[in-house]
DRENDRENRO-873121 format. One record per atom (N, C-alpha, C): x, y, z. Coordinates in pm, whole numbers, plus 50000, padded with zeros to 5 digits. Example, Ala and Ser with C-alpha at 12.3 -4.5 7.8 and 13.67 -1.06 7.14 Angstrom:
513194943150780/512304955050780/513204967050780/512854977550708/513674989450714/512905000350787/
This chain:
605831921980489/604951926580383/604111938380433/604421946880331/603291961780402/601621959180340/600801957780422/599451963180397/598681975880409/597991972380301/597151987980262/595481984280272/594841991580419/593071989980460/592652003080403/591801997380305/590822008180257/589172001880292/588532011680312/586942010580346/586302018180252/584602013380137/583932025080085/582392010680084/582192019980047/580602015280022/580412014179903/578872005779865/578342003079750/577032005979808/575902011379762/574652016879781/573422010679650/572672002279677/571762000679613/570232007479655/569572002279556/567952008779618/567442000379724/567931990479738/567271983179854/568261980979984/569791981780004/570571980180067/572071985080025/572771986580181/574051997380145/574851980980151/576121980080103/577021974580165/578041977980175/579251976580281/580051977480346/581371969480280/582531978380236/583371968580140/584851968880239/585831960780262/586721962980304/588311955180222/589151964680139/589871956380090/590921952980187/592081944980227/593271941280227/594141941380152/595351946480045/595951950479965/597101948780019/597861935879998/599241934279973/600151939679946/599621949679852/601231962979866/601951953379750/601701943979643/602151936679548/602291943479402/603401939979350/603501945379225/602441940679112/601301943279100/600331941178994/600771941378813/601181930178764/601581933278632/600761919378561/599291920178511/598651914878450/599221908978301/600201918578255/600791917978102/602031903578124/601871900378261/603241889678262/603011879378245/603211872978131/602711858778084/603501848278158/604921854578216/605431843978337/605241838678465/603891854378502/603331853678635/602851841578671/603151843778856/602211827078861/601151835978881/600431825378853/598631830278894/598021829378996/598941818879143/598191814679223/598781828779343/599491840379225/599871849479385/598501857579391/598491861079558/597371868379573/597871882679601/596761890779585/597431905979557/596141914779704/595341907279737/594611910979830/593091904679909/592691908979968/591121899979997/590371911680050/589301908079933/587921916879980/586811909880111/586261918180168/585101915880291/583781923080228/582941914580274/581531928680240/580701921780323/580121933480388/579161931580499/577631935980473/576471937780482/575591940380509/575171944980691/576191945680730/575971943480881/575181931680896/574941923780860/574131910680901/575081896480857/575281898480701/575761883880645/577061888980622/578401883980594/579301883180550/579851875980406/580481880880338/580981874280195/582421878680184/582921866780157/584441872080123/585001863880010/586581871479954/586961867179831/588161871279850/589561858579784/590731866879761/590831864479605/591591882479625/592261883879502/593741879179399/593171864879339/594651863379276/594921869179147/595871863479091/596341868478972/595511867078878/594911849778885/594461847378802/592591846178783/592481851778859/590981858078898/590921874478854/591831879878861/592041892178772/592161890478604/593191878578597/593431877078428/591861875278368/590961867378432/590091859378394/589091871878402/588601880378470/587281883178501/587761900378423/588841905678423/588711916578398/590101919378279/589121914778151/590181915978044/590551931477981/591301927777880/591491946177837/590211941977691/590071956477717/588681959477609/588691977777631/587791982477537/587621993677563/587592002477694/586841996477793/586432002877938/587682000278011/588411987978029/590111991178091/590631987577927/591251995677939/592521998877848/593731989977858/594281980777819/595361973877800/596391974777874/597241991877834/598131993777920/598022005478036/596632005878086/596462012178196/595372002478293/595331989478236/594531977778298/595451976078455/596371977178492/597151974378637/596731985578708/596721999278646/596752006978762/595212007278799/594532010278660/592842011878732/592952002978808/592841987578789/592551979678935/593021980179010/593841987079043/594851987379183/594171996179227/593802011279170/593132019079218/591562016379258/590712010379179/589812005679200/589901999579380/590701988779370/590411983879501/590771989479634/591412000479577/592112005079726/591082020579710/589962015479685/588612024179681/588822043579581/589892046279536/590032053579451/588182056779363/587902071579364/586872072779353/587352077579155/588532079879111/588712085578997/590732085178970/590572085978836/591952079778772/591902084378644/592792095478628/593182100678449/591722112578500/591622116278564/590162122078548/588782118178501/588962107078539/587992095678490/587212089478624/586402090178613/585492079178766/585692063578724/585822061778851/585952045778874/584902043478975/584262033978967/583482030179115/582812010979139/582432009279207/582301994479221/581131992079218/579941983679192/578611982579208/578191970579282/577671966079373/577451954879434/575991947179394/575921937979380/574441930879367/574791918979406/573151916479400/573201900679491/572621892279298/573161879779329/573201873679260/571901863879290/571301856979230/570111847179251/570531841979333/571631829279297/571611823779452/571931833179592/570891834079686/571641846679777/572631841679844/573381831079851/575231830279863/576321835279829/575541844979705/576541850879628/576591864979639/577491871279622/577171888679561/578421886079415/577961899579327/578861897379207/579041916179206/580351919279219/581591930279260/581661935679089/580831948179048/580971952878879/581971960478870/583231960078814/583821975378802/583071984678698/582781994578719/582502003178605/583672019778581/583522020578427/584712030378403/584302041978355/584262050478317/583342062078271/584392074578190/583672073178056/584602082577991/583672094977981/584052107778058/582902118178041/581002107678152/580192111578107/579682108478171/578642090878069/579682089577990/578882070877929/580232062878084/579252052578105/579422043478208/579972030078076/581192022778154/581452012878068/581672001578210/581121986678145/581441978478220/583081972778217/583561974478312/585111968878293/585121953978327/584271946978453/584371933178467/583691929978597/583561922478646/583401919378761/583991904278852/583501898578964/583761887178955/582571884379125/582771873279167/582211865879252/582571862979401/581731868179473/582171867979621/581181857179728/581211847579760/580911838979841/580571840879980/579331840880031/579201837880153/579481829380299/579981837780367/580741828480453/579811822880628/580241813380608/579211806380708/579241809380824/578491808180983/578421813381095/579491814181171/580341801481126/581701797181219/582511812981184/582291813681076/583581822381033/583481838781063/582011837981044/581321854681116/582301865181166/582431851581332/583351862081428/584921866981384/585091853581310/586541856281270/586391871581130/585691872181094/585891880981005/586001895481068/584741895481172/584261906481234/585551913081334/586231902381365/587301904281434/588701913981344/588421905781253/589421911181128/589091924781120/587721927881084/587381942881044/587651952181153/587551944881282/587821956881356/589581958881424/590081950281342/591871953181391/592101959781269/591431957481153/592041961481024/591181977481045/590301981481102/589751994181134/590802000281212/591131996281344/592202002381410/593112008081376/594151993481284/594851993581209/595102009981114/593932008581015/593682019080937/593772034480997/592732035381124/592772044281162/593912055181252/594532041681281/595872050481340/597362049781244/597362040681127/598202046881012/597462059180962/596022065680959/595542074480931/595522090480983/595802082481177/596332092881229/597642097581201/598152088681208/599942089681228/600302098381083/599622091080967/599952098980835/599292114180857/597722119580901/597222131380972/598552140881019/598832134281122/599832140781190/601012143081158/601682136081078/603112139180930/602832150780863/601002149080751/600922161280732/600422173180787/600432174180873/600282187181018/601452190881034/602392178781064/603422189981118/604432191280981/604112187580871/604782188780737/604372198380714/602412207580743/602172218480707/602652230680791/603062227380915/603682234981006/604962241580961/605772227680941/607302231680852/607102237780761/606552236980649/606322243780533/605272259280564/604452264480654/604472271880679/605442284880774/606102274480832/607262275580935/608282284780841/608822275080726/609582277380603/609142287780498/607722291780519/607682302680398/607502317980491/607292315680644/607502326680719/608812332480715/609852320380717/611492324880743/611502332380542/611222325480445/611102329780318/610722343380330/609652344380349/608772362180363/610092370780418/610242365380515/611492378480593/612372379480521/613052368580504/614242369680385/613782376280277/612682374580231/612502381780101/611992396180092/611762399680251/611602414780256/612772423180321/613502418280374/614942417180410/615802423980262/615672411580160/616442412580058/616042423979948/614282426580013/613762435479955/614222451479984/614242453080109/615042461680191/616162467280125/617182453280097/618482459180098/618802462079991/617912455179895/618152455679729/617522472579735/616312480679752/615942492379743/616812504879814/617892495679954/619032509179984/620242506279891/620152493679836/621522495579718/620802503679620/619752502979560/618912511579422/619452526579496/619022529179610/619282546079642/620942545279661/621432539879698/622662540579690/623432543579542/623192536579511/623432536379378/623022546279282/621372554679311/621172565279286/621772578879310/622012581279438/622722585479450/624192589979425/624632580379434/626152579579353/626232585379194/624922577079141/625222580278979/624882600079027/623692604579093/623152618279069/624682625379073/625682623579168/626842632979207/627522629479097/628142615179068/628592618078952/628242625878831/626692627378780/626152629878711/626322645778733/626252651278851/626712666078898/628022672078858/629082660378895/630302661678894/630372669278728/630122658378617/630372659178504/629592667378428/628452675978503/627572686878459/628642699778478/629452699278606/629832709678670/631522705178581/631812695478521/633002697178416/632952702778304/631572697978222/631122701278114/631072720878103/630292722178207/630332737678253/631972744378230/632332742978272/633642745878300/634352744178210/634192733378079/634962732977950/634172743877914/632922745177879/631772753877822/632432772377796/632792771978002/633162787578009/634472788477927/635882779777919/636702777177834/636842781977718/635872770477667/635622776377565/635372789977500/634212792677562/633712803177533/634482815977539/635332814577632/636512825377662/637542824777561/637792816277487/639052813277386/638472821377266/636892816777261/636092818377133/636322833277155/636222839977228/636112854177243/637162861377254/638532854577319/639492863377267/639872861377151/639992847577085/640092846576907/639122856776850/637872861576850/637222869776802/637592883876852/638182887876942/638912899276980/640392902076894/641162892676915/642562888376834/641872897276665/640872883376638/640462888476465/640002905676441/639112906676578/639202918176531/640052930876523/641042927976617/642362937676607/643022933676500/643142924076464/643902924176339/643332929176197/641812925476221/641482938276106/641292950576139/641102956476262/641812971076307/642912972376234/644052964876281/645142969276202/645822970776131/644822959576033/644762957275891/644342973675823/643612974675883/642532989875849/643723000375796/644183005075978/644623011375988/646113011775910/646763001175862/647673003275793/647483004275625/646232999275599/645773001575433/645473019875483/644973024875539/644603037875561/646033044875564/647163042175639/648413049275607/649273045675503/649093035975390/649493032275295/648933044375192/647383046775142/646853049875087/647123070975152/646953074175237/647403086275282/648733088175223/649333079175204/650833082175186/651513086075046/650193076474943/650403082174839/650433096374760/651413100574682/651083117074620/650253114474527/649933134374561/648703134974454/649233139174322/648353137674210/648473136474064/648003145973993/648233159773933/647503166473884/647303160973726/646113166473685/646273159673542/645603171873461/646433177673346/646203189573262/645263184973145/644193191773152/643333186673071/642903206372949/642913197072835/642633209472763/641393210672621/640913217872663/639803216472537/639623228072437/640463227872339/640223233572207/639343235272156/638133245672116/637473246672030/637433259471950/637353255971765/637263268571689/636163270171652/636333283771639/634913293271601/635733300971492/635133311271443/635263319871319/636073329371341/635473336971452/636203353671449/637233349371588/637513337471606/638453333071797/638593323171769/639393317771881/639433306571899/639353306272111/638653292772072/638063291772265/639053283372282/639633285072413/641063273572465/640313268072622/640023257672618/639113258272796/640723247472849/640433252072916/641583246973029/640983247373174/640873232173188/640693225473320/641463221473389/641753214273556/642403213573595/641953206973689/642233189973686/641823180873801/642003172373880/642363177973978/642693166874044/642543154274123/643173145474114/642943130874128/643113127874243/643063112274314/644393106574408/644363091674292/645483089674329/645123074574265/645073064174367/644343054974348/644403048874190/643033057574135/642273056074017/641393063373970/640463061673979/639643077573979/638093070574025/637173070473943/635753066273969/635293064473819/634603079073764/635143089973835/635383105473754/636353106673698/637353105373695/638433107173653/638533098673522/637353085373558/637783076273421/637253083173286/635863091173352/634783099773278/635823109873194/636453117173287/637073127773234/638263122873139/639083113573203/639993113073099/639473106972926/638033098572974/637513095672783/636943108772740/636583117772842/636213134072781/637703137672685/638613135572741/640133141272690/640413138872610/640363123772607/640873117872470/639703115972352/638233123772377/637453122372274/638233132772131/638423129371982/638733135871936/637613143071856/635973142571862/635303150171791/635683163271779/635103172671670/635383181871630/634503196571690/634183205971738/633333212971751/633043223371707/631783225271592/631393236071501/630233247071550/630253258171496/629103259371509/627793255971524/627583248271432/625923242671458/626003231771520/627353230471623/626743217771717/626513201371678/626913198971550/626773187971479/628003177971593/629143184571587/630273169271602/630073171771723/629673183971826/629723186071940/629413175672030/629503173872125/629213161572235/628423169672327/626983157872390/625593170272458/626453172372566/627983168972621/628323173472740/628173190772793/628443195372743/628543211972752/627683220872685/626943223572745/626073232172761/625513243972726/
């Protein structure tokens, strides 16, 4: 069977006392209506440095003295008392603590749990601890100081687990750090690596792009050279088409009578064709058939 020594105090205005549990290391389940009652789950000591009182804890000294009610809670009634006795100063974020007094008869002391929600104090229960007579003194005193030993070197031994547990685990986040500046390292020469690589590629395909660009641009310019020789020579062959045509004389004649003559005007003009818009002038001069008199009536204001 594993045991668990816890030590705390109780402090009144007139006297401290000295509490020491023994704790069985027992499965505490108050809710078991099959439980026997006569198992014990631990034994309290309390000293004054002078008198001694002691008490064990059974089942049924728990059922009896510390029921569920508001201050222990029903289904958190096992653990507070477990915690309670193995001197736990708080539970759920809640204070727990023990109160000691002496009872009238001074044979007695009576053990209060109290529970505290925020800072209201609730009574959870208490029960009754008995004074033990001279014979038994030494035997107790004896107890307290193996169960002190006891305590103190499972206290070392656990001390020293977590020492060298904080060692390992500092041990372990030194080797972490390196690795992680290590990985830091290598991850920032793959980033330049990788930078790198993309910049040349990125060069590469500047210095392709270029190079379609001049391509281009060279095609664009002999096609615009091409176009323009071909309307050069477009030009130049409407220009020897049009040279090539003969010219057109066209006899133009203008009759007019007078009294004592007759006026014959005879012009003579020449064209190219196709016609221009003189020629269009002149030929509706030609074909005008007005008449021309003396006083200028049918005359046309052309002539002067």
């Amino acid at each position: 069977m594993n045991y668990i020594y816890s030590f705390y105090d109780s402090t009144t205005e007139e006297e401290t006392f000295h509490i020491k549990c023994e704790w069985f290391d027992k499965q505490l389940n108050l809710d078991d209506l099959q439980a026997d009652k006569t198992t014990e789950y631990g034994c309290i000591t309390i000293t004054n440095l002078k008198d001694y009182w002691h008490c064990t804890v059974s089942h049924e000294l728990l059922l009896n003295c510390f029921e569920a009610s508001n201050a222990l809670i029903e289904k958190e009634r096992n653990n507070v008392l477990v915690a309670a006795f193995l001197g736990e100063q708080s539970l759920y974020k809640d204070r727990i603590e023990w109160r000691v007094t002496r009872e009238e008869d001074k044979d007695y002391l009576r053990m209060k749990l109290r529970t505290y929600n925020g800072d209201i104090a609730f009574s959870a229960g208490s029960f009754t601890l008995k004074k033990v007579g001279e014979s038994r003194i030494r035997e107790l005193q004896e107890l307290w100081f193996k169960h002190c030993s006891l305590a103190s070197r499972i206290s070392t031994e656990k001390n020293r687990a977590f020492k060298q547990r904080i060692l390992d685990i500092e041990k372990t986040n030194v080797e972490l750090k390196e690795t992680i500046e290590s990985m830091i390292i290598k991850e920032n020469k793959n980033k330049l690596l990788m930078i790198e690589k993309f910049v040349n590629l990125l060069n590469t395909k500047k210095k392709k792009i270029k190079k379609l660009e001049r391509i281009i641009t060279g095609k664009r310019s002999r096609n615009n050279d091409e176009i323009e020789q071909q309307d050069d020579r477009k030009k130049i062959k409407i220009k020897r088409e049009t040279s090539s045509l003969p010219v057109q004389e066209t006899d133009m004649s203008l009759s007019i009578k007078q009294p004592s003559s007759s006026l014959n005007i005879l012009e003579k003009v020449s064209t190219l064709k196709p016609m221009t818009a003189t020629a269009a002038i002149i030929n509706d001069f030609m074909n005008d058939e007005s008449d021309f008199s003396d006083d200028d009536i049918d005359c046309p204001q052309t002539i002067r």
